[in-house]
C-alpha positions as CSV (number, residue, x, y, z in Angstrom):
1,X,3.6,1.3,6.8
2,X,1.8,3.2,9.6
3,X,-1.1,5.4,10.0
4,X,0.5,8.4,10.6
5,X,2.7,7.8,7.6
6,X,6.4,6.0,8.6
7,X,7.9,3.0,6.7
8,X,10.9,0.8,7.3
9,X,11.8,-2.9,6.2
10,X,13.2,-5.1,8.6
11,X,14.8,-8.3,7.9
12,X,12.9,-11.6,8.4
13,X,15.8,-12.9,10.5
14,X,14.6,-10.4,13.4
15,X,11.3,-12.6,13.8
16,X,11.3,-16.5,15.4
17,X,8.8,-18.9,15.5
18,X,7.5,-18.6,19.2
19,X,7.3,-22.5,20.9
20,X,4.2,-23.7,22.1
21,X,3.2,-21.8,25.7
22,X,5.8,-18.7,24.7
23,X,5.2,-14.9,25.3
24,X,6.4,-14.0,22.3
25,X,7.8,-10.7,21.6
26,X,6.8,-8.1,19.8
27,X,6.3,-7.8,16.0
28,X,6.2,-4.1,15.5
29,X,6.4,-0.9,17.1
30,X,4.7,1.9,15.9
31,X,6.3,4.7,17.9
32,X,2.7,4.8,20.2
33,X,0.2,7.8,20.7
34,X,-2.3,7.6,17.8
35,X,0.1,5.5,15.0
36,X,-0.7,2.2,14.6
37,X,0.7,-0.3,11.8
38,X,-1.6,-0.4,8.5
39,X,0.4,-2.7,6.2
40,X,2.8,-5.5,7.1
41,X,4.2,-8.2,4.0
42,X,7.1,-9.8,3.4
43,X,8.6,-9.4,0.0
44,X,12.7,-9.9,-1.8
45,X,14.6,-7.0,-1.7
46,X,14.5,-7.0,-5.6
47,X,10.5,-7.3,-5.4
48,X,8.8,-3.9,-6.8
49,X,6.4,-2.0,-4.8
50,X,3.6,0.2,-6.0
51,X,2.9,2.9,-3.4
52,X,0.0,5.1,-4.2
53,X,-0.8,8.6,-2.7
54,X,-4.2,10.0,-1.4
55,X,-4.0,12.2,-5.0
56,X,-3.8,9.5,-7.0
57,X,-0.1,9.2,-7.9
58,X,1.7,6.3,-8.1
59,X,5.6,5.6,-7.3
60,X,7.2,2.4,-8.3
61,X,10.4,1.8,-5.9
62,X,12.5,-1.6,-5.2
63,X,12.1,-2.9,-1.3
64,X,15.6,-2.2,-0.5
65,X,15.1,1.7,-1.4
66,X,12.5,1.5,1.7
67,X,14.7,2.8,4.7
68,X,15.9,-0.3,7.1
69,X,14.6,-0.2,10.5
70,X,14.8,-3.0,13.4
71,X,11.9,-5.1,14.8
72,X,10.8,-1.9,17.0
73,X,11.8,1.3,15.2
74,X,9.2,3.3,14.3
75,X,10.6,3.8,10.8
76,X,11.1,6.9,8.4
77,X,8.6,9.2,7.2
78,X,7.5,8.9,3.7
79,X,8.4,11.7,2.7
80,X,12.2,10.7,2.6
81,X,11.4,7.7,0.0
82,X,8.9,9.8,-2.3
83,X,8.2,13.3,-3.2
84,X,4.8,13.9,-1.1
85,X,2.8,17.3,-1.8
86,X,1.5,19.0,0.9
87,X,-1.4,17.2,2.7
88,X,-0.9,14.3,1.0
89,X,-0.2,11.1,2.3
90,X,-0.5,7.1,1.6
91,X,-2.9,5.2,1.1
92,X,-2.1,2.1,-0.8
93,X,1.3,0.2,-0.6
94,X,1.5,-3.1,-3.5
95,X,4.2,-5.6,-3.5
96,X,4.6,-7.5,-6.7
97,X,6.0,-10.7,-6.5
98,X,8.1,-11.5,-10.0
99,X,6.0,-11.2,-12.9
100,X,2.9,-10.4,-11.5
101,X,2.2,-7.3,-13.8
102,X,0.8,-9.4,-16.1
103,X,-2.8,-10.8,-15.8
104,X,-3.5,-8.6,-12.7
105,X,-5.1,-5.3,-12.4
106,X,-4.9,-2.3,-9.8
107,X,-8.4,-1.3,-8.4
108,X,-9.0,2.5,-7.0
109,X,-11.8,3.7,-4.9
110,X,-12.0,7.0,-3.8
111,X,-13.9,8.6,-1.1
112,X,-16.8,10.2,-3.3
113,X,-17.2,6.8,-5.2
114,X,-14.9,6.7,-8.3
115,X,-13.6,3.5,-9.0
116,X,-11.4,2.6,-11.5
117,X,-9.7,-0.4,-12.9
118,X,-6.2,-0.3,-14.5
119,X,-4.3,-3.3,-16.1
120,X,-1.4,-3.7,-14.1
121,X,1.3,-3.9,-16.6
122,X,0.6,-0.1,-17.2
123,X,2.5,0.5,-13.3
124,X,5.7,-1.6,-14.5
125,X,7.4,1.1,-15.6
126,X,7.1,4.2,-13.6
127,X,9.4,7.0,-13.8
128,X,10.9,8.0,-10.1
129,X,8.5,11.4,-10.4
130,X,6.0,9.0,-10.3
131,X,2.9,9.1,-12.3
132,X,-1.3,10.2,-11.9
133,X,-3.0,6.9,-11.7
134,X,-6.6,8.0,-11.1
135,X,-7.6,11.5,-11.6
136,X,-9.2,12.9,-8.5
137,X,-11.8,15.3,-8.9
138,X,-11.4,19.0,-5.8
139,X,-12.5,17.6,-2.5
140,X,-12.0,13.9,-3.1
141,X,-9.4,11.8,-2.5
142,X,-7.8,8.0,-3.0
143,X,-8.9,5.8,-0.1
144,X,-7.6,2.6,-1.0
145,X,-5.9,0.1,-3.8
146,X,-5.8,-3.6,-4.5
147,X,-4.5,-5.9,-6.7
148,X,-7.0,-8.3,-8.3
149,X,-6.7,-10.7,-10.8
150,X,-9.8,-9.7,-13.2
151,X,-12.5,-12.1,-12.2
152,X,-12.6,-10.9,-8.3
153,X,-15.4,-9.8,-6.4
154,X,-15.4,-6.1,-5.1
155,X,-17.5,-5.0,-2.2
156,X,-17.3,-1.2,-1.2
157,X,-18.6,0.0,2.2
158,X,-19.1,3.1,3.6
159,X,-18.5,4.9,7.0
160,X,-22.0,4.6,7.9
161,X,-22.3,0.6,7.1
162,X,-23.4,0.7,3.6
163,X,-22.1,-1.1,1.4
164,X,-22.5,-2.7,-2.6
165,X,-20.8,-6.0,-4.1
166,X,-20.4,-6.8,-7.6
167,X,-18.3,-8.4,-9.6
168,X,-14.7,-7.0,-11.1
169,X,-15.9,-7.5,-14.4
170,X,-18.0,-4.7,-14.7
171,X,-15.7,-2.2,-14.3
């Protein structure tokens, strides 16, 4: 996934181990200008992903519904894999490897300071409309989402270098 919103999924055959004193090559392209790559994981085609929007809605799609794209294609907007409103955009992009639902939780932090903590197995079965995960109150909007296993510590920071820790649990 990139900044300016574009996704692809490119086979793990396109990338090589590079030998000791190599160049190496490139690992992913962005298209240039002001896009830059945000998330980058390898996952089975069969492995469900949980992408979340700046308005808190969630989509649950399988990796081969992303669009394919080669080692350096800049990839297809979002908008062709889920129904995006008008200004809104991703944030958070989850892959869940086999039965991971259970025992984890999704964590959401906006940018006026909600948090909230969902059990996971609540995302398993999302219809392709998707579904609110976190209501967002006018003005604010989802900044990010993680997936922790309950007993995690969560530290939040601000723009201006503030930031708070505590522990999962008190959610």
């Amino acid at each position: 996934r990139t900044h300016l919103g574009y996704v692809k999924r490119t086979p793990v055959s396109e990338y090589q181990a590079q030998n000791r004193g190599g160049r190496g090559i490139k690992g992913a392209s962005s298209g240039g200008g002001d896009d830059f790559v945000v998330d980058l994981f390898a996952a089975n085609t069969h492995d469900p992903l949980l992408i979340f929007t700046s308005l808190g809605r969630a989509y649950l799609k399988k990796t081969y519904e992303l669009p394919p794209g080669s080692r350096t294609a800049k990839g297809k907007p979002f908008v062709n894999v889920i129904d995006l409103m008008d200004g809104e955009r991703v944030v958070g992009f989850l892959p869940i490897r086999g039965s991971e639902f259970e025992g984890h939780y999704v964590f959401m932090a906006t940018r006026d300071g909600t948090i909230k903590k969902t059990d996971a197995t609540a995302f398993d079965s999302i219809r392709s409309s998707g579904i609110r995960a976190i209501g967002i109150s006018e003005g604010d909007r989802l900044v990010d989402v993680r997936l922790t296993d309950g007993s995690m510590d969560v530290m939040l920071c601000t723009k201006n270098g503030i930031a708070t820790r505590f522990q999962e649990d008190q959610v």
